[in-house]
N, C-alpha and C positions, 0 to 999 in steps of 0.2 A: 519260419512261420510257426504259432502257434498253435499246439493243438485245440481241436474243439474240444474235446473233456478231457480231465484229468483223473482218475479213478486213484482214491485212496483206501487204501486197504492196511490199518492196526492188525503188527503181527506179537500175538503174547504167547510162547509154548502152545504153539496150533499143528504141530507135527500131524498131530491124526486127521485133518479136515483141511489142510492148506495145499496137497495138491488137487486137492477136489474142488475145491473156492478156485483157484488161478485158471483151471481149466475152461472157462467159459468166460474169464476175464482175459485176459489173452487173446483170444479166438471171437470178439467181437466183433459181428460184421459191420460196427462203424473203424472204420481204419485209421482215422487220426486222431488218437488217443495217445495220456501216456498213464501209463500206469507205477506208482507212488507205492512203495512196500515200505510200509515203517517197523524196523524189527524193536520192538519195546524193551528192548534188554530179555531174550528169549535164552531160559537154560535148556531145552531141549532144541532138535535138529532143525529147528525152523530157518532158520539164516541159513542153511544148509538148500532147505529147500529154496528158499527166496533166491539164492546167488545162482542156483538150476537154472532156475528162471529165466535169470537177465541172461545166460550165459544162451540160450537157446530165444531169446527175443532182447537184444541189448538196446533194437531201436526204440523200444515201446518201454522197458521195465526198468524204474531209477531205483534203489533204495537208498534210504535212510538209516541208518543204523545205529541207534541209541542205545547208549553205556547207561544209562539210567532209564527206571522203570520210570511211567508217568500215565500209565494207565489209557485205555483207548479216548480219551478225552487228548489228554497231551499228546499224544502220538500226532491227534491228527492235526492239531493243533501246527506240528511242525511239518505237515504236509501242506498244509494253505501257504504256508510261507515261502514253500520252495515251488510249487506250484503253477502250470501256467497255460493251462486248459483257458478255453474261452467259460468253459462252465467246470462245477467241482461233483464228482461226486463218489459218496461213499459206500465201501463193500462190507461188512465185517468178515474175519478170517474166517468162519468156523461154519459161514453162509454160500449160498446161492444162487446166483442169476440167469436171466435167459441172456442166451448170444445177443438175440436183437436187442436188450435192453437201453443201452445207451445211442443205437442209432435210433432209435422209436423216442424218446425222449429227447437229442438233440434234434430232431425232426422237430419234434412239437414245439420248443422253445425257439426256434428260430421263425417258426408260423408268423408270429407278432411279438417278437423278443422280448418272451416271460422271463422273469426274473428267477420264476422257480417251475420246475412239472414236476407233477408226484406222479406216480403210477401205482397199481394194486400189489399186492404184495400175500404169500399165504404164509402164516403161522404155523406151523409142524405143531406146537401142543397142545393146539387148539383146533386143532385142525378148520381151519377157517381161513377166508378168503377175504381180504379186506382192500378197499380202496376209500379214503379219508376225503381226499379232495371231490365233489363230484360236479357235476357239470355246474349248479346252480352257483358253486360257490367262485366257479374259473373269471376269468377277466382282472379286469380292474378291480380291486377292493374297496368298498367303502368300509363305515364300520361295522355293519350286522355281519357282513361276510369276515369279517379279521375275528371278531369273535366269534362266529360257528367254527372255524379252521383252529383257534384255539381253543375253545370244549371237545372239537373233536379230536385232537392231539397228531398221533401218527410215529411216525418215523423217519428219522431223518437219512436212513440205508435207499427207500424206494424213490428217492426224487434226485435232482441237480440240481445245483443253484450256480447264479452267475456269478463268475469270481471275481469280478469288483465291488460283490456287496463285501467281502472279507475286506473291503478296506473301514470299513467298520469294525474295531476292537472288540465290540460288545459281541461281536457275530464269533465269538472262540467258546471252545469246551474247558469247562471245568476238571483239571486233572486228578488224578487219584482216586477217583467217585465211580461209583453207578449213579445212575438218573440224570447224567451229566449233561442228556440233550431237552430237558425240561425245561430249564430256562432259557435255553436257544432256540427252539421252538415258538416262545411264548413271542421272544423277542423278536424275531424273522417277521410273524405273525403279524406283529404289532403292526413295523416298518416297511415292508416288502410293496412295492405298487400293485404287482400284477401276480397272477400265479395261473398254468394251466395245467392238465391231467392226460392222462395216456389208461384207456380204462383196460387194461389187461394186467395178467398178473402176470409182472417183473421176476420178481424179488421172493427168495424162498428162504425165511426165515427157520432156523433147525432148533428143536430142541436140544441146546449142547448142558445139558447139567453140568460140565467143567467152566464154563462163558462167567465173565465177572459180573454178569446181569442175573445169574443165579446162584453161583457161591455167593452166601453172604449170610451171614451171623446177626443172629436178633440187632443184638447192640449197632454193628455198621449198617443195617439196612437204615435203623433207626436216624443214625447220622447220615447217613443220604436224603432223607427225607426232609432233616431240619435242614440241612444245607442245599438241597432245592428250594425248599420254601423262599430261603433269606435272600439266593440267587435270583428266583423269579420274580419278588418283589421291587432289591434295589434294582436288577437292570430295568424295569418296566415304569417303574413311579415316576422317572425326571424323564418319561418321551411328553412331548407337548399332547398330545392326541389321549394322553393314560384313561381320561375320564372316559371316551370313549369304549372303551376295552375293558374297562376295570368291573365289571359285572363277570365279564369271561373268566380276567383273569384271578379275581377273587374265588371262583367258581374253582379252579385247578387247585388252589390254594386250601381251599376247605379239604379236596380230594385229598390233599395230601396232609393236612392235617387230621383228618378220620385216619388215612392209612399209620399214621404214627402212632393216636392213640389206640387203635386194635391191636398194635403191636407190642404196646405198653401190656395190654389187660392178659393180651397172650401168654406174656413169658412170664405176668403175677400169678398168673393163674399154674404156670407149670414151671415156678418153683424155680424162675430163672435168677441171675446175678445183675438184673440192669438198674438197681435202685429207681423203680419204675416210677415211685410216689414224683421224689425228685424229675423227673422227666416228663412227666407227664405236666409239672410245674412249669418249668423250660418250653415246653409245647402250646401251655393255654397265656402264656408269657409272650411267646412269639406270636401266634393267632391275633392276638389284642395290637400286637404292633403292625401287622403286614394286612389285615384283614378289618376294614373299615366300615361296613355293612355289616348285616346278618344274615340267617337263614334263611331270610324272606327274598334272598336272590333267585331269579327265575328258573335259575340253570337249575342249581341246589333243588326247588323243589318238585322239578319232571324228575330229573337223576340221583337224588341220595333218597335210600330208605330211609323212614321216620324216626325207628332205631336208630338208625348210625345218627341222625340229627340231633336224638335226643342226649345219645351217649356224649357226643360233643358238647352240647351245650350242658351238662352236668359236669363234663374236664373243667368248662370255663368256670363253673363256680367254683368247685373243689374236686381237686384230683384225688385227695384223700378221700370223700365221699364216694366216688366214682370206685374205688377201691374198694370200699364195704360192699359196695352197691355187687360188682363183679362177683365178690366172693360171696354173697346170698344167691346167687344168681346159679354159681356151683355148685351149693349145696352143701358151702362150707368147708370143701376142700382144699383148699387152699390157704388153710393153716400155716403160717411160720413158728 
């Protein structure tokens, strides 16, 4: 018989936080689970700890063990595959849940068999408590509701999803990246029938400065950004419903088009090495391709300051302009 959930947990040199993560994964007062350890090609003692594991719970804990890095995108990527929970869901290593977590959540979804429950979830850096899904938006979806659930974004760590949407290929993570659940989000979003919420906080998201969602280098955050954008685009354009959504998702698009060019003007401005002109080229290049409207999108103008608006729409004419514009803006320090 198969379990009700399958909890996957990407393990990358998590030695310092991985017996602390598995302690409450394990010890979950829903009982028929199984729990999915993907070691991502870990050089410190993590498979160390993971094989503890199974060796003191061998019915509940399988791993994976990969000779090749592939980043928590591909990891998890090879955990849907082997997977066989009624529902999937995911831990990251370096994080924290409650015991009840996945019984409170498979509770909910069996209520009227949701395709997905989210639950609250609290940020450690921010010290904040967030829950995305809220009541108005639970049930059945039409489209105002697919597009609030995507301007409102979230995380793909506080929910479960039913594991027969994975027979959808579009429903896989981007390997090698940060931001890798951008476009899988956007996409769940789009397609998913139903979705309902669990309003407590689950899920204890940690500040780990060592997590691949905060290492990261002007230049590769940059290339995260343009490869969400391209990501969120093509998977979203050929669903029959696109028009539908396409204000939302245009909206997440712009977001991440501001977030690229600030980080252009950033590193010109401190004398970095990302031949920004060029890039910033490459970005109002991509915007004209993925992003079919304008600023006059409804989301855009409750949510983006006027600034970042105008800043954008100065990339779109000229980056090099934009460029002059920053460095008077300095005060002219930013001399090459």
């Amino acid at each position: 018989m198969r379990a009700a959930v399958s909890i996957v947990i990407p393990v990358y040199n998590a030695q310092e936080y991985l017996q602390q993560c598995l302690g409450n994964v394990v010890n979950q007062t829903l009982q028929d689970i199984e729990i999915i350890l993907v070691n991502d090609a870990s050089t410190d003692q993590s498979l160390s700890i993971m094989k503890e594991c199974q060796r003191q719970y061998p019915d509940k804990v399988k791993i994976i063990d990969s000779k090749v890095n592939s980043g928590a995108g591909g990891a998890r990527n090879l955990a849907i595959e082997a997977a066989e929970g009624e529902y999937i869901g995911f831990v990251d290593s370096d994080d924290l849940i409650e015991a009840t977590m996945y019984e409170k959540l498979y509770a909910k979804a069996k209520e009227v068999d949701y395709d997905v429950v989210d639950s609250g979830y609290y940020k450690q850096a921010e010290d904040l408590a967030i829950l995305h899904v809220s009541d108005e938006l639970c049930g059945v979806l039409d489209s105002a509701k697919r597009k609030e659930l995507i301007v409102g974004g979230g995380y793909i760590v506080s929910k479960i999803f039913k594991r027969e949407l994975f027979a959808d290929q579009n429903l896989r993570f981007r390997e090698n990246v940060i931001l890798e659940d951008a476009d899988f989000l956007a996409y769940l979003y789009s397609t998913i029938y139903n979705i309902g919420n669990v309003k407590e906080i689950l899920y204890y998201y940690r500040n780990n400065r060592k997590s691949s969602s905060n290492v990261k280098s002007t230049k590769n955050y940059y290339d995260n950004i343009y490869y969400a954008m391209t990501a969120i685009y093509e998977k979203t354009l050929k669903l029959p419903d696109y028009k539908e959504v396409q204000e939302a998702i245009e909206y997440e698009l712009i977001q991440l088009y501001s977030y690229g060019v600030n980080i252009c003007l950033k590193d010109y401005l401190g004398h970095g090495e990302m031949q920004c002109e060029q890039k910033l080229c490459k970005l109002a290049q991509l915007r004209k391709k993925v992003i079919k409207g304008d600023y006059e999108n409804s989301y855009v103008a409750a949510k983006v300051g006027q600034l970042d608006i105008a800043i954008m729409q100065l990339n779109d004419r000229s980056p090099k302009d934009l460029l002059v514009w920053a460095k008077q803006q300095a005060g002219g320090k930013s001399e090459r």
